[in-house]
C-alpha positions as CSV (number, residue, x, y, z in Angstrom):
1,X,87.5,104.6,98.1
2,X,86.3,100.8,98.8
3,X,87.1,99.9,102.0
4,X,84.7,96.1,101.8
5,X,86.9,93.9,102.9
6,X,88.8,95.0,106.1
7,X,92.5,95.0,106.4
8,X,94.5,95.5,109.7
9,X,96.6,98.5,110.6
10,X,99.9,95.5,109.5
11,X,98.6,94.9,105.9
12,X,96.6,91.5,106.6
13,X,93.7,90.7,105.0
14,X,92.9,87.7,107.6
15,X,96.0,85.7,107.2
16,X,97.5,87.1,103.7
17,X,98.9,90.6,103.3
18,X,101.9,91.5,105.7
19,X,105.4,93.7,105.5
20,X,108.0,90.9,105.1
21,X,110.9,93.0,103.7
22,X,114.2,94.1,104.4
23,X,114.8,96.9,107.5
24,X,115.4,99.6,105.3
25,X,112.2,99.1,103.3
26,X,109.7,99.1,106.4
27,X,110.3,103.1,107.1
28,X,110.1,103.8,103.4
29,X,106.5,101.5,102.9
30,X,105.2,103.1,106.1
31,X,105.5,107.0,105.1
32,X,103.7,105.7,102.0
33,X,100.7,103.9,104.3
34,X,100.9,107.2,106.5
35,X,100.7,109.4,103.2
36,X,98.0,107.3,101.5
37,X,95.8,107.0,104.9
38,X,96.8,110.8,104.9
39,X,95.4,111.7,101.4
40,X,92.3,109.0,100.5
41,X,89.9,110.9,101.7
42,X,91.3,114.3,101.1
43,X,88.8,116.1,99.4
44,X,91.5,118.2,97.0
45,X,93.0,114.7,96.3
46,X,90.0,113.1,95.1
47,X,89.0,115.8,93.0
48,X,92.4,115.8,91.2
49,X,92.1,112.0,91.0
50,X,88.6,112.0,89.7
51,X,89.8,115.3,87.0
52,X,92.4,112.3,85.7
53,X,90.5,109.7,85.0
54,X,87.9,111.8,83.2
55,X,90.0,114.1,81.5
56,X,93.0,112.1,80.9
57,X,91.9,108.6,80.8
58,X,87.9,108.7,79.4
59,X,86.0,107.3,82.5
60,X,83.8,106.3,82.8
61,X,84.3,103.5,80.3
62,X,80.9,101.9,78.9
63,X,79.4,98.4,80.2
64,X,78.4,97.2,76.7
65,X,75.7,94.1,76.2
66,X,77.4,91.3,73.7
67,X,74.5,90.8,71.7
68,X,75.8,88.7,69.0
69,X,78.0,87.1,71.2
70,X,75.1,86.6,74.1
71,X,73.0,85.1,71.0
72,X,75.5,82.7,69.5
73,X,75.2,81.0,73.1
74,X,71.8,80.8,74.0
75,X,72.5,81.5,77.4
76,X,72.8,84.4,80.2
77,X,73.6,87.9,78.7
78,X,77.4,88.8,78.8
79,X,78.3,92.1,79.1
80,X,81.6,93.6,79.0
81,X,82.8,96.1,81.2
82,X,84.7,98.0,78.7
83,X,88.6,98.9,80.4
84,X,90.1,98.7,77.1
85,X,88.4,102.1,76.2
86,X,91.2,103.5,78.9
87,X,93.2,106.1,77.6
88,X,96.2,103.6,76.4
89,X,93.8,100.5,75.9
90,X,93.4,98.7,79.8
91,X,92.7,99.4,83.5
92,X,96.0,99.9,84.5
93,X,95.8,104.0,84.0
94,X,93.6,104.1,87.1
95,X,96.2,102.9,89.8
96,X,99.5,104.6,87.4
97,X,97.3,108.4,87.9
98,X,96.5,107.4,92.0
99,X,99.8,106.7,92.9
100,X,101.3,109.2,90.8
101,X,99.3,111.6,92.6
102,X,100.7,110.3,96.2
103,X,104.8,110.7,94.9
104,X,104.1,113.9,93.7
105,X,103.0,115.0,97.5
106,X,105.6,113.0,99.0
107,X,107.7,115.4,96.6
108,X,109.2,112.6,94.9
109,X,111.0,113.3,91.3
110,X,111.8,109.8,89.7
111,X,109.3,106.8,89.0
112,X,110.4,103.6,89.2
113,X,108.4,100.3,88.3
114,X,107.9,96.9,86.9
115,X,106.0,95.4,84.0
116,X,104.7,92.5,82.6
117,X,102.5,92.7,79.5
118,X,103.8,96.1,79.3
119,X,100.3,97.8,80.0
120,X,101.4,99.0,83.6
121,X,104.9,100.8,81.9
122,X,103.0,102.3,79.2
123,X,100.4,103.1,81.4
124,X,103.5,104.6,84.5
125,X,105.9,106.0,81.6
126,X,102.0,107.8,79.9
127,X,101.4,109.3,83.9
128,X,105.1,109.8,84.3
129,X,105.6,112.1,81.6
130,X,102.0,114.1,82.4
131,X,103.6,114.9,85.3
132,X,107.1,115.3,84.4
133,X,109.5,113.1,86.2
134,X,111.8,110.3,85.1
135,X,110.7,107.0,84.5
136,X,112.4,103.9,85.0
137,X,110.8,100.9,84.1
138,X,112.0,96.4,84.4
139,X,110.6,94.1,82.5
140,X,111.6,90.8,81.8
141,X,113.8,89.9,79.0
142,X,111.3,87.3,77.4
143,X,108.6,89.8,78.1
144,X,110.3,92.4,76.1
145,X,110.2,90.3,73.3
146,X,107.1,89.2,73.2
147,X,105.6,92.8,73.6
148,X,107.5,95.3,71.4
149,X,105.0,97.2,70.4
150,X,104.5,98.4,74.2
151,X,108.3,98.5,75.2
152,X,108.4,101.0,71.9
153,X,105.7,103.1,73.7
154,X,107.4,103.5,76.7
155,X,110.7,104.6,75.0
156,X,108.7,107.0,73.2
157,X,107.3,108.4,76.2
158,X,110.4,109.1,77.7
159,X,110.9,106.1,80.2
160,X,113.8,103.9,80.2
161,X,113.3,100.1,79.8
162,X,115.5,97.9,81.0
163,X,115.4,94.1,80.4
164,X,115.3,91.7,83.3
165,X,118.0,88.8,82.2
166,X,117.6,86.8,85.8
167,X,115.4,83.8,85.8
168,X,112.6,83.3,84.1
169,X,113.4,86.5,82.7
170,X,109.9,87.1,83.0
171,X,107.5,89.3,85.6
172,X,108.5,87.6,88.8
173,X,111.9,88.7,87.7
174,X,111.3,92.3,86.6
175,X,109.6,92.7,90.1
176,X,112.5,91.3,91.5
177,X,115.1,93.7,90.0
178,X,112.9,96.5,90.2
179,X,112.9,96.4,94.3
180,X,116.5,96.1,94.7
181,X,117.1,99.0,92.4
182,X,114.6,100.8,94.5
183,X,116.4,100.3,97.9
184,X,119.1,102.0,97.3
185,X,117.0,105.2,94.9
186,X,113.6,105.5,97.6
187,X,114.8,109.2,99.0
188,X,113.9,110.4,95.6
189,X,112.1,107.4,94.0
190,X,108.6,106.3,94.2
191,X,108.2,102.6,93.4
192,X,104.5,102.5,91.3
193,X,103.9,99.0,91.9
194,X,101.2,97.7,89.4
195,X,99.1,94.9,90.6
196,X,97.3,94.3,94.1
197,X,100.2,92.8,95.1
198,X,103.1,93.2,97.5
199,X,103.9,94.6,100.9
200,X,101.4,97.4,102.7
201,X,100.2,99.3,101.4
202,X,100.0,98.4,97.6
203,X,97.2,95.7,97.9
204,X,95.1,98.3,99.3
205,X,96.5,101.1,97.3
206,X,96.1,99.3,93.8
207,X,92.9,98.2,95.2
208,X,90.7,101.7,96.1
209,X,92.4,102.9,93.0
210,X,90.6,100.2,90.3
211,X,87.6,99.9,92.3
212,X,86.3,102.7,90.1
213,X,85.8,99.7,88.0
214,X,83.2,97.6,89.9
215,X,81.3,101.3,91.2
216,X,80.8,102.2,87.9
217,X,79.9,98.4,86.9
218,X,77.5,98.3,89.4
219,X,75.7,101.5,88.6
220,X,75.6,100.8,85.1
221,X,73.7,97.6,85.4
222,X,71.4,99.2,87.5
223,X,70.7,101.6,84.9
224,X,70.8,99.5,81.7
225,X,68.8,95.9,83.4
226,X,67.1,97.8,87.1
227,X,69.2,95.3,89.0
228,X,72.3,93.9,89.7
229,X,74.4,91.3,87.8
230,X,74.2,87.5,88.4
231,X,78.1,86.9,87.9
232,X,81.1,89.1,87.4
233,X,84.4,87.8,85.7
234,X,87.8,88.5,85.4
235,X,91.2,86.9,84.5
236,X,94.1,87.4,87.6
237,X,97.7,87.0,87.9
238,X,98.3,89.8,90.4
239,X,94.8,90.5,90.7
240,X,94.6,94.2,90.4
241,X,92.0,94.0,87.3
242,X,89.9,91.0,89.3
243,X,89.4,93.1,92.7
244,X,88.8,96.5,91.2
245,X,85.7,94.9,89.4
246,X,85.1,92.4,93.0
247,X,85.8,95.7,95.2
248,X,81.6,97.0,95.1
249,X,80.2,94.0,95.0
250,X,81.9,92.3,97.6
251,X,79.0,93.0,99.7
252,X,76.4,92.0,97.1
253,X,75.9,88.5,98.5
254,X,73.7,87.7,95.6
255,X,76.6,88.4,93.4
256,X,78.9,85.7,92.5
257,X,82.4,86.1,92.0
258,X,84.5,84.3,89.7
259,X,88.6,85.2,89.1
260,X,90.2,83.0,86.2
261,X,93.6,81.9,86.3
262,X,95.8,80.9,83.2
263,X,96.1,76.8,83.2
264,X,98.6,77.4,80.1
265,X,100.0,74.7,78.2
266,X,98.7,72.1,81.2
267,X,98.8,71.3,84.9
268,X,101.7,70.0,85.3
269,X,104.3,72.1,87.2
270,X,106.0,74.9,85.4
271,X,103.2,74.6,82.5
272,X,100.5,77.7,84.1
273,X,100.5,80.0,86.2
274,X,97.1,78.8,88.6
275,X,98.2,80.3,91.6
276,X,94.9,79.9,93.6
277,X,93.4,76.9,92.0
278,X,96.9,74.6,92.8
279,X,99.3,77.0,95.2
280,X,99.4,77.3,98.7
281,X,100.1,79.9,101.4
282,X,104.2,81.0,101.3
283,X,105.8,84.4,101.2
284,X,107.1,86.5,98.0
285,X,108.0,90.1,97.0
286,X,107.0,91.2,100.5
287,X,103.5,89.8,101.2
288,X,102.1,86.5,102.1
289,X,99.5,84.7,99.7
290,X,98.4,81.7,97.8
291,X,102.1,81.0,95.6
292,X,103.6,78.4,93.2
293,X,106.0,76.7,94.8
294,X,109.0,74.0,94.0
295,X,110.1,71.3,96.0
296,X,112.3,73.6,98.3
297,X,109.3,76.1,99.2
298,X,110.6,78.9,96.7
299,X,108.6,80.5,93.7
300,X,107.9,77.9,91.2
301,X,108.6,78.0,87.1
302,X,105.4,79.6,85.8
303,X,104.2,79.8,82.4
304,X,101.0,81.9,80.1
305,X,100.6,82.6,76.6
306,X,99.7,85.7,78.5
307,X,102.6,88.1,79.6
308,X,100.6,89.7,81.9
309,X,99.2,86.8,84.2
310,X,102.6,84.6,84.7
311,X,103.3,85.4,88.0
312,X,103.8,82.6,90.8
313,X,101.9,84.8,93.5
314,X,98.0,86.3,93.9
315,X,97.3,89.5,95.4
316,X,96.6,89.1,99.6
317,X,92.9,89.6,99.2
318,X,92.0,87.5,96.6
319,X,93.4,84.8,99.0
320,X,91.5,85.8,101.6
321,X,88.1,86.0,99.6
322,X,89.0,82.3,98.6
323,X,89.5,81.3,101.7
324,X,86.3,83.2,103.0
325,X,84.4,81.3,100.1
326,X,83.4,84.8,98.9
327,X,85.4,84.7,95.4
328,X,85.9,81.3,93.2
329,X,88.5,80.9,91.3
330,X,88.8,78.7,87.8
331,X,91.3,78.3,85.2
332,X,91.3,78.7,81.4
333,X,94.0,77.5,78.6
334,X,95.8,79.2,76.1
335,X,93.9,77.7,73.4
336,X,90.8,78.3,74.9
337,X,91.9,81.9,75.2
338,X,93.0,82.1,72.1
339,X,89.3,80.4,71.1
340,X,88.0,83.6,73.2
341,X,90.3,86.1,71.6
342,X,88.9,84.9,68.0
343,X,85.5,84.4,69.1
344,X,85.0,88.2,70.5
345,X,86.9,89.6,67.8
346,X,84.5,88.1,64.8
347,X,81.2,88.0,66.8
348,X,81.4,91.4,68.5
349,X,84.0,93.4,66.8
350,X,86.5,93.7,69.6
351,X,90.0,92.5,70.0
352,X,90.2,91.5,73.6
353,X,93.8,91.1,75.4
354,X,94.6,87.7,75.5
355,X,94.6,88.1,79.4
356,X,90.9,89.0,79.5
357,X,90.3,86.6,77.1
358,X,91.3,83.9,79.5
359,X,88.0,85.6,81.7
360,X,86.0,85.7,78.3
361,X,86.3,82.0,78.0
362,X,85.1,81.0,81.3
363,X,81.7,83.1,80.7
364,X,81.6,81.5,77.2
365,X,81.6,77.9,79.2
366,X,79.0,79.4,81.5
367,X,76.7,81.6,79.8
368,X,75.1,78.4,78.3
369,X,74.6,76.2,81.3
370,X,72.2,80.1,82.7
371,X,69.4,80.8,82.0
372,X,68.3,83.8,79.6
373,X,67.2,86.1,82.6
374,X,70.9,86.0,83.9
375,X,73.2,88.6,83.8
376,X,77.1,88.5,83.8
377,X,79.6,90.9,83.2
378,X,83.2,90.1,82.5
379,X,85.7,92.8,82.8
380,X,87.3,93.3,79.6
381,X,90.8,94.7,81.1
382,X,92.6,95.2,77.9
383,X,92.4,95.5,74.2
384,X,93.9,93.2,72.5
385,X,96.5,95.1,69.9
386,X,99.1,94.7,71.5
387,X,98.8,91.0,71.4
388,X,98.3,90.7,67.4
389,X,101.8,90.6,66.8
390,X,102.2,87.7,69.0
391,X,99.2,86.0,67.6
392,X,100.3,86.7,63.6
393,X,103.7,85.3,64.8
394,X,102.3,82.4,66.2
395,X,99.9,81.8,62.7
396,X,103.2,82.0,60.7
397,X,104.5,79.3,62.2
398,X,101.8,77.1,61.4
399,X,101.1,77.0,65.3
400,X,97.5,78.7,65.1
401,X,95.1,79.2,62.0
402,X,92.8,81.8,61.6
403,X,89.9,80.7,62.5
């Protein structure tokens, strides 16, 4: 598993990482390090990890050249490392079918977790039912709304969904409800935490789990151009989708690194969710990282068109790679998402999630201003169909027009 950027035996990526939890919890998150430090490597593990994600989820998923696309823009070729193709349409399968793997050693019967989008509980209640335990799954109330079609998913795959009224009512709050229902269930319970986020040892965890992403990026370039690429993209609000594409190529110095935020409706506070473009070091859901913050120092209002990138936190290591200088990090709109979500879909033939279409647009901006011997590749995350519905809705009202 990648291991590029080192972390300390506490959970800190230099500054960023940490265990700031209650007691209780620190026992609990330390049988999982001492389980997961146990098991990486284990030979019996990795088989049954790597049997999952070709057997169950399809890896590996294809790095596909957007030639009309790439054309259109008279720039550097964009190629899309194709995630979507997952078994149940995005990345999130390959950290749901790791950690599943560690409860069921730890001899752990119920599955607990938390969901934005709704792409990490389809993708839990999918790997909870393959290996038959209960499922539990928070998401917030607005959330639920906006994502039916995944919330129905879940249901029918046996998990329980339950709406997160506190707040926002959004992820923040679904992560929130989902560790104090934890506490009190963790004898039995396994909390499958989706993003690179929260206290050690998830940001690790979620990490080595999607860095199949960037290994099998890497390789695939090799093989399709005889070299490596010039840029790699992808959209972050936890992160988990941005550092298992960064994960390989960390090393690559040649490589740059770009993560792209949601700027939403504006700048201005409680209007995006641009974490590490405008936040600054504070501690939430048991780690410290770059966060939103009000006036008093707590989690700020955030806001995307995007359910699955409006979280007021970044995962510990992106922090740290921004701080190194390693990783930059840029925003993108919601209508110049939406302009990428169109723009894929009628050029190429592929509906994007609107959350990878937030890293789509930045490589639209920058393909041009390359050269034509330059090479990026943007990690596609999701597909986009779950996101129609919200689209169409948003055309009906006269907010949008096809394009």
């Amino acid at each position: 598993m990648a291991d590029n950027t080192i972390v300390d035996a506490n959970g800190f990526f230099g500054e960023y990482g940490g265990q700031y939890v209650p007691e209780p919890l620190i026992p609990i998150l330390n049988e999982l390090a001492d389980t997961y430090n146990k098991f990486r490597e284990d030979p019996d593990f990795r088989r049954e990890f790597e049997y999952y994600l070709a057997k169950y989820s399809g890896r590996p998923t294809p790095l596909y050249l957007c030639s009309n696309l790439t054309k259109e823009l008279g720039g550097a070729k964009i190629y899309l490392k194709r995630e979507d193709l997952n078994h149940l349409g995005a990345h999130k399968v390959n950290n749901t079918i790791g950690q599943i793997l560690l409860a069921k050693r730890m001899g752990k019967k119920k599955i607990i977790a938390e969901t934005g989008a709704g792409q990490h509980g389809v993708a839990t209640a999918a790997t909870a039912a393959l290996m038959g335990m209960k499922c539990t799954i928070y998401m917030g109330e607005v959330d639920v709304e906006r994502q039916k079609l995944n919330v129905f998913r879940m249901r029918m795959m046996g998990a329980e969904v339950i709406s997160a009224q506190s707040g926002q009512r959004t992820l923040k709050e679904a992560v929130d409800e989902a560790l104090s229902a934890w506490v009190g269930q963790a004898e039995d319970t396994y909390y499958l935490l989706g993003s690179a986020v929260g206290p050690h040892p998830y940001p690790v965890m979620v990490r080595d789990f999607q860095s199949v992403i960037g290994k099998e990026a890497k390789q695939q370039c090799l093989e399709d151009e005889g070299r490596l690429p010039d840029v790699c993209i992808a959209c972050v609000g936890g992160g988990s989708n941005a550092i298992g594409l960064f994960a390989d190529f960390i090393d690559e110095e040649g490589v740059k690194l770009i993560g792209v935020e949601p700027s939403g409706r504006s700048l201005e506070p409680g209007q995006h969710a641009a974490t590490l473009c405008l936040g600054k070091p504070g501690i939430m859901h048991g780690f410290n990282s770059y966060m939103l913050q009000d006036e008093a120092g707590e989690p700020a209002p955030v806001y995307s068109i995007s359910a699955g990138l409006d979280y007021p936190s970044v995962g510990p290591e992106h922090s740290h790679l921004k701080d190194l200088g390693r990783a930059e990090y840029e925003h993108a709109s919601d209508s110049e998402a939406i302009e990428a979500f169109f723009k894929l879909s009628q050029s190429e033939g592929i509906i994007p999630a609107l959350e990878s279409s937030h890293a789509l647009a930045h490589a639209m901006k920058l393909a041009p201003q390359l050269g034509k011997d330059k090479i990026i590749v943007v990690n596609l995350s999701g597909r986009g169909d779950k996101d129609v519905g919200q689209i169409e809705e948003m055309i009906s009202k006269g907010e949008l027009s096809l394009p």
